[in-house]
BALOMI-913317 format. One record per atom (N, C-alpha, C): x, y, z; residue in three letters. Coordinates in steps of 0.02 Angstrom, whole numbers, padded with zeros to 5 digits, always signed. Atoms other than C-alpha are relative to their C-alpha. Layout:
// residues N
XYZALA ...
This chain:
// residues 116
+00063-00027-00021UNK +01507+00080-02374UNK -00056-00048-00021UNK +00066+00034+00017UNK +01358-00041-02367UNK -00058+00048+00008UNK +00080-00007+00034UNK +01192-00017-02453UNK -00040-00002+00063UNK +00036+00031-00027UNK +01040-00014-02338UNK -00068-00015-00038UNK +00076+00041+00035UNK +00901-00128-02384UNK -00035-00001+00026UNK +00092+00006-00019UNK +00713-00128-02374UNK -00002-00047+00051UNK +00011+00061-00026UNK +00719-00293-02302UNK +00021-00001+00070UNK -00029+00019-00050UNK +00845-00265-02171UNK -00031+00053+00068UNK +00054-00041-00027UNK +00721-00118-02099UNK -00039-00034+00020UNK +00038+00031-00032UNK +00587-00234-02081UNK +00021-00047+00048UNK -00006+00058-00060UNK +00669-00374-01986UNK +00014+00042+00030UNK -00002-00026-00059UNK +00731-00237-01865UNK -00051+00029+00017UNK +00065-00041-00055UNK +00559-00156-01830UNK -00014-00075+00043UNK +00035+00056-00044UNK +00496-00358-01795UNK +00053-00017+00075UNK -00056+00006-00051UNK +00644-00352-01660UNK -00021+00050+00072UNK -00014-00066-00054UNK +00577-00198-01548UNK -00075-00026+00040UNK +00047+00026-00022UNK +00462-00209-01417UNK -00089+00020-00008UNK +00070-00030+00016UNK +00256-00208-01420UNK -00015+00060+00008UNK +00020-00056-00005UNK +00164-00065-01439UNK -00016+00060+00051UNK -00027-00076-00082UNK +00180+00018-01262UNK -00096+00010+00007UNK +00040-00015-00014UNK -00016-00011-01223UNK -00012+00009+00081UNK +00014-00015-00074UNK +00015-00021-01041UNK +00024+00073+00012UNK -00020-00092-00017UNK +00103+00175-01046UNK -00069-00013-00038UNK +00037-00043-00006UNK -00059+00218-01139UNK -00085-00010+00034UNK +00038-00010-00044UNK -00162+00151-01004UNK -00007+00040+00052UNK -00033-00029-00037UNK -00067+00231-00901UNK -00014+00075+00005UNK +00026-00058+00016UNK -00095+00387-00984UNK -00065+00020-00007UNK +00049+00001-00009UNK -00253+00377-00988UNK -00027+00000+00069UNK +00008+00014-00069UNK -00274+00337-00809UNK +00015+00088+00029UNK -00039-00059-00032UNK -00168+00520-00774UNK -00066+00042-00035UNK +00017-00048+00020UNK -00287+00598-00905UNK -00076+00025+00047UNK +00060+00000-00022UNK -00438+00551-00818UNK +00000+00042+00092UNK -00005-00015-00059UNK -00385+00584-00625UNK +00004+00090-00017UNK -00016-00056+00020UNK -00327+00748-00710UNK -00076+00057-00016UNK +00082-00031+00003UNK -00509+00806-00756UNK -00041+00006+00073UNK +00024-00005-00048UNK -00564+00739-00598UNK +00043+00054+00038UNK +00002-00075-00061UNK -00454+00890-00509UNK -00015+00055-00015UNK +00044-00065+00031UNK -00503+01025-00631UNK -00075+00011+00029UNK +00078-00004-00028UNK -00692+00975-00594UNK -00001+00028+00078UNK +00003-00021-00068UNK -00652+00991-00412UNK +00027+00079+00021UNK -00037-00053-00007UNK -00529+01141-00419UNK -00065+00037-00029UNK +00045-00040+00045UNK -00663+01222-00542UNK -00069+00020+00040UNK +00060-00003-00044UNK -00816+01195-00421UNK +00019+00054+00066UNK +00008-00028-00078UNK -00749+01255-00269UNK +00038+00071+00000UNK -00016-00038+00005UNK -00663+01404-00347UNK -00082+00063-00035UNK +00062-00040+00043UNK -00837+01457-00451UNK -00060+00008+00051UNK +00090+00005-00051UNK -01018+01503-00353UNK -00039+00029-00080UNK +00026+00000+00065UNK -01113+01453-00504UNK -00068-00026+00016UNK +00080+00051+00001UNK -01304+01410-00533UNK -00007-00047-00001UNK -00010+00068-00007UNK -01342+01263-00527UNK -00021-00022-00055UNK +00010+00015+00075UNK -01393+01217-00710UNK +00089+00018-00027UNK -00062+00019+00011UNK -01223+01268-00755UNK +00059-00045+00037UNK -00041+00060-00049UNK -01137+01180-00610UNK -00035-00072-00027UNK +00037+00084+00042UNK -01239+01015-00693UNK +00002-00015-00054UNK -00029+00043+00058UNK -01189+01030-00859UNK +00055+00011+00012UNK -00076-00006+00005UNK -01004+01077-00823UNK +00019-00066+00035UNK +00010+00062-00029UNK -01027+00914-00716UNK -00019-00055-00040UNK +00033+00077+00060UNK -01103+00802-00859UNK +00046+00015-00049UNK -00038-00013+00026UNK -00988+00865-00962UNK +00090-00024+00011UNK -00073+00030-00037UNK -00811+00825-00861UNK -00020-00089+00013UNK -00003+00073-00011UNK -00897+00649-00816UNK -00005-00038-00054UNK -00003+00022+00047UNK -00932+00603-00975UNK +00091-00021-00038UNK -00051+00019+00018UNK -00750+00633-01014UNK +00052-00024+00045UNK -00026+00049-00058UNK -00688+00537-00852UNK -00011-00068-00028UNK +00008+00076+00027UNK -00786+00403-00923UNK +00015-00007-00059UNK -00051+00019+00074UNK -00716+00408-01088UNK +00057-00008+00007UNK -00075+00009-00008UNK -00553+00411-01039UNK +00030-00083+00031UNK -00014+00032-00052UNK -00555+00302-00895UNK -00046-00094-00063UNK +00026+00063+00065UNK -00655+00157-01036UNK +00070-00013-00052UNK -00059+00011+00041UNK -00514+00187-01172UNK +00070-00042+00055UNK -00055+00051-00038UNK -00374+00135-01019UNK -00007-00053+00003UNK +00012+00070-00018UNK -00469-00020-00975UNK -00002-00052-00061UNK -00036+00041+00055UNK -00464-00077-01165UNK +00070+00018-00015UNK -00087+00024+00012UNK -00279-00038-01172UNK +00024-00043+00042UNK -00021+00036-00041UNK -00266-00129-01020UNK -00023-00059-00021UNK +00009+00069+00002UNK -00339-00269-01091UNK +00031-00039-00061UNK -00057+00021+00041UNK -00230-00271-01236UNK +00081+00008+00021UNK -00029+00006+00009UNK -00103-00252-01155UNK +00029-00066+00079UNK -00007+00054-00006UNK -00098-00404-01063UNK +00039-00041-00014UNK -00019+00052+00050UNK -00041-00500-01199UNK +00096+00045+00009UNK -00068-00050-00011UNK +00126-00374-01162UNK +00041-00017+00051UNK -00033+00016-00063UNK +00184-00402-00991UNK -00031-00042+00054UNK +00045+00041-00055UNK +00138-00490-00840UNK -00030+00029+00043UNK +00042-00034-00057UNK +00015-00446-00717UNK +00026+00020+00066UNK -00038+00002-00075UNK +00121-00351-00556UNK -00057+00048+00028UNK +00029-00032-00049UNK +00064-00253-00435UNK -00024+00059-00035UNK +00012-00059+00049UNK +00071-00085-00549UNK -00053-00011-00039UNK +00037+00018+00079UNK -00029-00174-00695UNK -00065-00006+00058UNK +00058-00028-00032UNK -00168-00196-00549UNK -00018+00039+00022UNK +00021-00075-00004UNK -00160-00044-00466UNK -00047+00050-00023UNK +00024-00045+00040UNK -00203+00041-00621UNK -00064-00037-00034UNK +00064+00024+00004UNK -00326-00084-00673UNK -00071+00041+00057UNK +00040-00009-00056UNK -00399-00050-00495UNK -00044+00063-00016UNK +00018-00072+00005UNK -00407+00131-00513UNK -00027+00011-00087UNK +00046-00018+00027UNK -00477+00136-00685UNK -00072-00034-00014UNK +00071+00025-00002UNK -00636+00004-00653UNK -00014+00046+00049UNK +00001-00038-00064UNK -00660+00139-00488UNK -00013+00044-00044UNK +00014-00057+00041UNK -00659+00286-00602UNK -00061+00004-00044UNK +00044+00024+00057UNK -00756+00196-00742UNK -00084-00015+00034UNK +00062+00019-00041UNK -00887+00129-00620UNK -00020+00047+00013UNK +00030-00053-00010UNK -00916+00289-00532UNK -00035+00046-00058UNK +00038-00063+00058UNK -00928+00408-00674UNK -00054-00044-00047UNK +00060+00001+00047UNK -01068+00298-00771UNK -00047-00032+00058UNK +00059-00020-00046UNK -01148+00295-00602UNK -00040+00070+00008UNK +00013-00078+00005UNK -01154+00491-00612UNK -00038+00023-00057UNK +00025+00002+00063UNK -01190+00471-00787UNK -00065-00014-00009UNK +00048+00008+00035UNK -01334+00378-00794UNK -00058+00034+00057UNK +00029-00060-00030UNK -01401+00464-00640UNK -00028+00083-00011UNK -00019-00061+00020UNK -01386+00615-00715UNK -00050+00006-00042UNK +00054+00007+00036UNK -01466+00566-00876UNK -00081-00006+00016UNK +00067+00011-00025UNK -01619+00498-00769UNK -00038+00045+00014UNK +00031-00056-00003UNK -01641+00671-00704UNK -00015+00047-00049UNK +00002-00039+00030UNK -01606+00759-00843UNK -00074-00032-00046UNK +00058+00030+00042UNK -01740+00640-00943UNK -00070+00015+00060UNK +00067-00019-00046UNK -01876+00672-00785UNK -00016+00058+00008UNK +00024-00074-00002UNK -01879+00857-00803UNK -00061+00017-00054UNK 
């Protein structure tokens, strides 16, 4: 029966692969589209005022654009991971698209909300 050693633990973690930042762009990418159908499902199921329809709206975009920001720095670490295919742009694609829009909504939003 052999011993296991400290040592022989660490050389097998340096053996496994990087940290899996392209799954949590990935996931990130799902979390964000995922808000965007609640917001939509949520709107067109509710007949709400419109002050609450505008913060339940600044509220979901805010966390579109948080989400959809966190993917695009995993995506940019994870780079250094795999090579750039078709998938790895895709999802690039779709979260500068996400990211762009929602801090178009965002700062729109703010503008009005600051001109009242």
């Amino acid at each position: 029966m052999q011993e296991n050693d400290v040592l022989d633990d660490l050389q097998e973690n340096q053996s496994q692969p990087p940290s899996g930042q392209f799954q949590r762009a990935l996931r990130f990418l799902l979390y964000a589209l995922g808000i965007i159908v609640v917001l939509l499902g949520r709107m067109m199921m509710s007949r709400w005022q419109i002050n609450e329809a505008q913060q339940f709206l600044l509220v979901g975009g805010a966390g579109v654009w948080l989400f959809s920001g966190l993917g695009l720095s995993a995506l940019f670490q994870a780079r250094k991971e795999r090579q750039t295919d078709l998938l790895f742009a895709l999802i690039t694609l779709g979260h500068l698209l996400i990211f762009s829009f929602s801090s178009i909504y965002l700062a729109s939003s703010f503008r009005t909300i600051l001109s009242i």
